[in-house]
N, C-alpha and C positions, 0 to 999 in steps of 0.2 A: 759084510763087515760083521765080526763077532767080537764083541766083547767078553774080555775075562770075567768067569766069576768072581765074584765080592765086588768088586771096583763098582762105586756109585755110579748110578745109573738117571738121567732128567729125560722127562719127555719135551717132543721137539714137534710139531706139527710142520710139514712141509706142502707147503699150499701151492698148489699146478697152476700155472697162469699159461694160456698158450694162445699167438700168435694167426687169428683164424688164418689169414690170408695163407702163413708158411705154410703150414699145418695142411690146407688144401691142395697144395701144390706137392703134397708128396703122393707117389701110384699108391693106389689100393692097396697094392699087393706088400709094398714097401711099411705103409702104418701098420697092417694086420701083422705083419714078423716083428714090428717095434713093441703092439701090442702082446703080442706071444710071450717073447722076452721080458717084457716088465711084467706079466702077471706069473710068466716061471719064477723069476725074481723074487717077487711081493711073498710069493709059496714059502720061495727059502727064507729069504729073512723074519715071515712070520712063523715057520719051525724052527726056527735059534730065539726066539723070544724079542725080536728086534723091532720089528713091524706088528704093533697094536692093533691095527685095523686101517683101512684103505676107501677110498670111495671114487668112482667119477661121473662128474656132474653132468647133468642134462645141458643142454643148448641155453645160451644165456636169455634164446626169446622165449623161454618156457619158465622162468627165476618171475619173482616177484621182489620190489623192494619194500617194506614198512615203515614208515614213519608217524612217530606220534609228535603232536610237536602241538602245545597250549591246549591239551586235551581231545584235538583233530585227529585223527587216523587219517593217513593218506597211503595208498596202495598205486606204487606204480608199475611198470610192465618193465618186465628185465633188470639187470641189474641198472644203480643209478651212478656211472662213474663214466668219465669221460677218459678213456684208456684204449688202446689200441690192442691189450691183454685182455684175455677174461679170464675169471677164477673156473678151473675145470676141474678140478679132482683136491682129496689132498691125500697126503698118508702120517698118520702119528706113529711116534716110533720113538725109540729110549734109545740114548746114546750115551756117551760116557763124558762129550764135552758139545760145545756149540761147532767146535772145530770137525768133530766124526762126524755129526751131524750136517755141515755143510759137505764133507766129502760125499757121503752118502746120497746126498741132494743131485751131487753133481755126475752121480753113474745113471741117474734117469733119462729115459732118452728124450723125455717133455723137454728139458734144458735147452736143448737147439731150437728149438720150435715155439719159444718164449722163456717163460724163468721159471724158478724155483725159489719160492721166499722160506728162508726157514725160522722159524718162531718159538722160542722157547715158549711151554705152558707154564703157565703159572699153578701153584699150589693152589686147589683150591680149599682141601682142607684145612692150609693154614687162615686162608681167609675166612671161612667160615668161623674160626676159631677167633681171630682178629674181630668178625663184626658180631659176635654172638649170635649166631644163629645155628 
């Protein structure tokens, strides 16, 4: 998806949730051509200026969760949510509305194999700006 020059532009964070159990059940040889595709992909859209930057996550028993809570630190193993999804990748990327942005969400091949939440960012320089700092 390219967008026109000039036309305003939001960043959008698209955060990979995927489905362990689907996700295993695809051959070997089936995820490596899904993975092929989405990092050809990830190339073009980040040489059109579209895809900011990309990541995927390690195995959820390798995550730690933090919490501070009445001045305690508490450190627990993996993520802490009871979900059948787990958060695995995400990709930021500018788009022109929440609408491109969902479309664009929905050409990933992670979408079959669980979801795709897509998240407008928030400004952060306006906030800075907002709390003075």
């Amino acid at each position: 998806m390219r967008i026109a020059p000039g036309l305003p532009r939001m960043k959008f964070l698209l955060l990979v949730y995927i489905d362990p159990e689907l996700l295993d059940a695809v051959p070997a040889g089936e995820y490596d051509t899904e993975m092929r595709h989405c990092i050809r992909s990830a190339d073009a859209l980040a040489s059109q200026g579209t895809l900011l930057g990309s990541n995927k996550l390690e195995a959820p028993d390798q995550a730690r969760t933090v919490r501070v809570r009445e001045g305690r630190t508490g450190v627990f193993d993996g993520p802490f949510a009871e979900t059948k999804e787990v958060l695995a990748g995400y990709n930021l990327i500018e788009a022109a509305s929440l609408e491109d942005a969902v479309a664009l969400a929905a050409q990933f091949p992670w979408a079959r194999y669980g979801s795709m939440e897509v998240r407008p960012v928030a400004d952060m320089d306006a906030e800075r700006v907002r709390v003075g700092a």
